[in-house]
C-alpha positions in Angstrom: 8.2 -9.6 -11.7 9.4 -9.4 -8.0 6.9 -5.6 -7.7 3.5 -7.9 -8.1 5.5 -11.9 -7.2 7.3 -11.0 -4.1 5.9 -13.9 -2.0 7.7 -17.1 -0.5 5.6 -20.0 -0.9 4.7 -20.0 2.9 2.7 -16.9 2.0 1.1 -18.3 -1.3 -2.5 -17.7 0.6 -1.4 -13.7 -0.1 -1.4 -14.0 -3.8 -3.8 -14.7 -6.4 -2.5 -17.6 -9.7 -2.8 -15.5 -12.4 -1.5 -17.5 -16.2 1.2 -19.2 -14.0 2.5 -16.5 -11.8 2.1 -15.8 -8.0 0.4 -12.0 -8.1 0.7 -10.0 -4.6 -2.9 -9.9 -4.0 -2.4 -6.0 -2.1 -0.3 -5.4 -5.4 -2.9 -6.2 -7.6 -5.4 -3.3 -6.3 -2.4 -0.9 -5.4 -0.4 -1.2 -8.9 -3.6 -0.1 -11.3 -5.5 2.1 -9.5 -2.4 4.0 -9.1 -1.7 4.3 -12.7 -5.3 4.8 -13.6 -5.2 8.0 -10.8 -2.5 9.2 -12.0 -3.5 9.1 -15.9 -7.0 10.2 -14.8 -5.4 13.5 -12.9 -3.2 14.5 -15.6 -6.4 13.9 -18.2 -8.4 16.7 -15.9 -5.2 18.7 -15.0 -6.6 18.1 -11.5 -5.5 20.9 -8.8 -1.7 20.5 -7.5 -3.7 21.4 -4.0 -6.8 20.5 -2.3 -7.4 21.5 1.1 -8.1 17.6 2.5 -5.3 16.3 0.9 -3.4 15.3 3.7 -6.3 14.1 5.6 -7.6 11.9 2.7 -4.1 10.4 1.7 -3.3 9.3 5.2 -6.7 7.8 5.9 -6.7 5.8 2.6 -3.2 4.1 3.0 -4.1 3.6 6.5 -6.2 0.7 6.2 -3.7 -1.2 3.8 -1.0 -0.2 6.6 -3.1 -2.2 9.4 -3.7 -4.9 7.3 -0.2 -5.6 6.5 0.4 -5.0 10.1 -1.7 -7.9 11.5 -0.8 -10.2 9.1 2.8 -9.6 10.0 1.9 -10.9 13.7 -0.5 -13.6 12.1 0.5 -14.9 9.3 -3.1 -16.8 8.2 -5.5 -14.1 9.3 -6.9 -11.9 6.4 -8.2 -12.6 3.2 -7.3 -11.3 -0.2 -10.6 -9.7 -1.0 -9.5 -7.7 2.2 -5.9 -7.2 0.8 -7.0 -6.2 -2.6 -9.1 -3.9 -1.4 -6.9 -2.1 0.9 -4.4 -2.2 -2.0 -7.0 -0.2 -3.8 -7.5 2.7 -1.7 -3.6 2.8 -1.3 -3.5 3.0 -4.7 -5.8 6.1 -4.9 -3.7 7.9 -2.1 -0.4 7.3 -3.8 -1.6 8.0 -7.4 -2.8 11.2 -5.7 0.6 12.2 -3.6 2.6 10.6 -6.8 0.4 13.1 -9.1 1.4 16.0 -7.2 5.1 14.8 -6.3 5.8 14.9 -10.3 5.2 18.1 -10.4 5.9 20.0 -6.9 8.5 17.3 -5.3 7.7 16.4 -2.0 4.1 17.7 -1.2 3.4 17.6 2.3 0.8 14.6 1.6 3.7 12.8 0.4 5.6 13.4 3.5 3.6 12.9 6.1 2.3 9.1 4.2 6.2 8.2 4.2 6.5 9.6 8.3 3.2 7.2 8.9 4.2 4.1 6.9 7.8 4.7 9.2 6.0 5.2 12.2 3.9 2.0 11.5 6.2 -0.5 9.7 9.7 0.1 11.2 8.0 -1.4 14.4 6.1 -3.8 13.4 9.1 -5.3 11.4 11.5 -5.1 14.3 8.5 -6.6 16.8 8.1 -9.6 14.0 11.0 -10.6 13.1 11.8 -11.3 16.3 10.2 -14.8 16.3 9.5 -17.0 19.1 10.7 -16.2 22.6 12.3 -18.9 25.1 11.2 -18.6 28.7 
Protein backbone atom coordinates (compact mmCIF):
# COMPACT_ATOMS: atom_id res chain seq x y z
CA UNK A 1 0.00 0.00 0.00
CA UNK A 2 2.92 2.43 0.63
CA UNK A 3 2.64 3.61 -3.71
CA UNK A 4 -1.05 5.29 -2.91
CA UNK A 5 -0.51 5.43 1.57
CA UNK A 6 2.85 6.95 1.84
CA UNK A 7 1.80 9.76 4.21
CA UNK A 8 2.79 10.40 7.95
CA UNK A 9 -0.06 11.54 9.81
CA UNK A 10 1.23 15.20 9.85
CA UNK A 11 0.46 15.20 6.20
CA UNK A 12 -3.08 13.44 6.53
CA UNK A 13 -4.56 16.90 4.84
CA UNK A 14 -2.60 15.29 1.48
CA UNK A 15 -4.69 12.27 1.31
CA UNK A 16 -8.16 11.47 0.78
CA UNK A 17 -10.08 8.33 3.56
CA UNK A 18 -10.93 5.97 1.25
CA UNK A 19 -12.76 2.31 3.09
CA UNK A 20 -10.15 2.94 5.92
CA UNK A 21 -6.99 3.67 4.19
CA UNK A 22 -5.00 7.04 3.79
CA UNK A 23 -4.93 7.50 -0.33
CA UNK A 24 -2.05 10.04 -1.67
CA UNK A 25 -4.38 12.38 -3.03
CA UNK A 26 -1.56 13.26 -6.22
CA UNK A 27 -1.52 9.31 -6.31
CA UNK A 28 -4.97 8.98 -6.85
CA UNK A 29 -5.07 11.09 -10.24
CA UNK A 30 -1.42 10.00 -11.33
CA UNK A 31 -1.94 6.01 -10.67
CA UNK A 32 -5.19 5.58 -13.11
CA UNK A 33 -4.87 7.85 -15.63
CA UNK A 34 -1.60 6.29 -16.19
CA UNK A 35 -2.88 2.86 -16.61
CA UNK A 36 -5.92 4.02 -18.60
CA UNK A 37 -3.20 5.94 -21.14
CA UNK A 38 -1.21 3.37 -21.40
CA UNK A 39 -4.21 0.65 -22.17
CA UNK A 40 -5.86 3.38 -24.27
CA UNK A 41 -2.34 3.72 -26.49
CA UNK A 42 -1.73 0.09 -26.97
CA UNK A 43 -5.75 -0.28 -27.90
CA UNK A 44 -5.03 2.40 -30.95
CA UNK A 45 -1.39 1.26 -31.53
CA UNK A 46 -0.78 5.02 -31.06
CA UNK A 47 2.53 6.29 -32.85
CA UNK A 48 5.98 5.46 -31.01
CA UNK A 49 6.65 9.33 -32.12
CA UNK A 50 4.84 12.54 -32.29
CA UNK A 51 6.57 15.60 -33.01
CA UNK A 52 5.41 17.54 -29.51
CA UNK A 53 6.18 14.83 -27.51
CA UNK A 54 8.77 16.29 -25.53
CA UNK A 55 7.12 19.55 -25.24
CA UNK A 56 3.74 18.13 -24.12
CA UNK A 57 5.28 15.49 -21.47
CA UNK A 58 7.38 18.18 -19.83
CA UNK A 59 4.59 20.72 -19.61
CA UNK A 60 2.09 18.24 -18.12
CA UNK A 61 4.35 16.80 -15.22
CA UNK A 62 5.36 20.28 -14.72
CA UNK A 63 2.50 21.56 -12.79
CA UNK A 64 2.43 18.39 -10.37
CA UNK A 65 6.33 19.17 -10.03
CA UNK A 66 5.42 22.86 -8.66
CA UNK A 67 2.89 21.77 -6.65
CA UNK A 68 4.84 19.25 -4.79
CA UNK A 69 7.42 21.86 -4.67
CA UNK A 70 5.53 24.48 -2.67
CA UNK A 71 4.02 22.26 -0.43
CA UNK A 72 7.48 20.99 0.42
CA UNK A 73 8.27 24.73 1.75
CA UNK A 74 4.63 25.03 3.11
CA UNK A 75 3.42 22.23 4.34
CA UNK A 76 -0.56 23.51 4.68
CA UNK A 77 -0.84 25.42 1.39
CA UNK A 78 -2.67 23.50 -1.47
CA UNK A 79 -5.56 21.60 -1.71
CA UNK A 80 -6.31 18.10 -2.90
CA UNK A 81 -8.59 18.98 -5.69
CA UNK A 82 -5.30 20.92 -6.76
CA UNK A 83 -3.10 17.73 -6.06
CA UNK A 84 -5.42 15.34 -7.79
CA UNK A 85 -5.47 17.26 -10.51
CA UNK A 86 -1.94 17.74 -11.14
CA UNK A 87 -1.61 14.05 -10.47
CA UNK A 88 -3.84 13.72 -13.45
CA UNK A 89 -1.94 15.42 -16.08
CA UNK A 90 1.25 13.63 -14.61
CA UNK A 91 -0.41 10.68 -15.17
CA UNK A 92 -1.08 11.40 -18.96
CA UNK A 93 2.66 12.44 -19.45
CA UNK A 94 3.93 9.30 -17.89
CA UNK A 95 1.42 6.90 -19.44
CA UNK A 96 2.61 8.54 -22.66
CA UNK A 97 6.69 8.37 -22.02
CA UNK A 98 5.92 4.82 -20.18
CA UNK A 99 3.87 3.77 -23.58
CA UNK A 100 6.82 4.54 -25.67
CA UNK A 101 9.59 3.38 -23.04
CA UNK A 102 8.06 -0.33 -23.32
CA UNK A 103 8.73 -0.40 -26.55
CA UNK A 104 11.83 1.91 -27.59
CA UNK A 105 13.72 2.16 -23.97
CA UNK A 106 14.52 5.47 -23.00
CA UNK A 107 12.67 7.90 -25.51
CA UNK A 108 13.96 11.18 -25.26
CA UNK A 109 10.53 12.36 -23.58
CA UNK A 110 11.40 9.95 -20.98
CA UNK A 111 14.68 11.50 -20.45
CA UNK A 112 14.40 14.81 -20.48
CA UNK A 113 11.00 14.32 -17.62
CA UNK A 114 13.60 12.37 -15.36
CA UNK A 115 16.57 15.51 -16.07
CA UNK A 116 13.53 18.04 -15.02
CA UNK A 117 12.04 16.19 -12.06
CA UNK A 118 16.19 16.11 -10.97
CA UNK A 119 16.60 19.50 -11.73
CA UNK A 120 13.47 20.32 -9.61
CA UNK A 121 13.27 17.95 -6.68
CA UNK A 122 17.04 17.26 -5.77
CA UNK A 123 16.89 20.97 -4.64
CA UNK A 124 14.00 21.45 -3.25
CA UNK A 125 14.64 18.27 -1.02
CA UNK A 126 18.14 19.42 0.01
CA UNK A 127 16.58 23.33 0.61
CA UNK A 128 13.70 21.53 2.89
CA UNK A 129 14.99 19.36 4.82
CA UNK A 130 17.09 21.61 6.12
CA UNK A 131 14.57 22.86 8.68
CA UNK A 132 14.65 25.84 10.81
CA UNK A 133 17.78 28.06 10.95
CA UNK A 134 19.32 29.62 14.29
CA UNK A 135 20.60 33.18 14.02
Amino acid sequence: MFWISHHHENEYNRTYLLGGVRVCARCLGTYPVLVAVMMGLFAVRAPLVWRWDVPVVLGLTLPALVDWAVGRFRPASGSNAVRTLTGVLLGVALGRALFVHVQKPLPAMLVWQAALVAVVALPVLLLSSRGPRNG
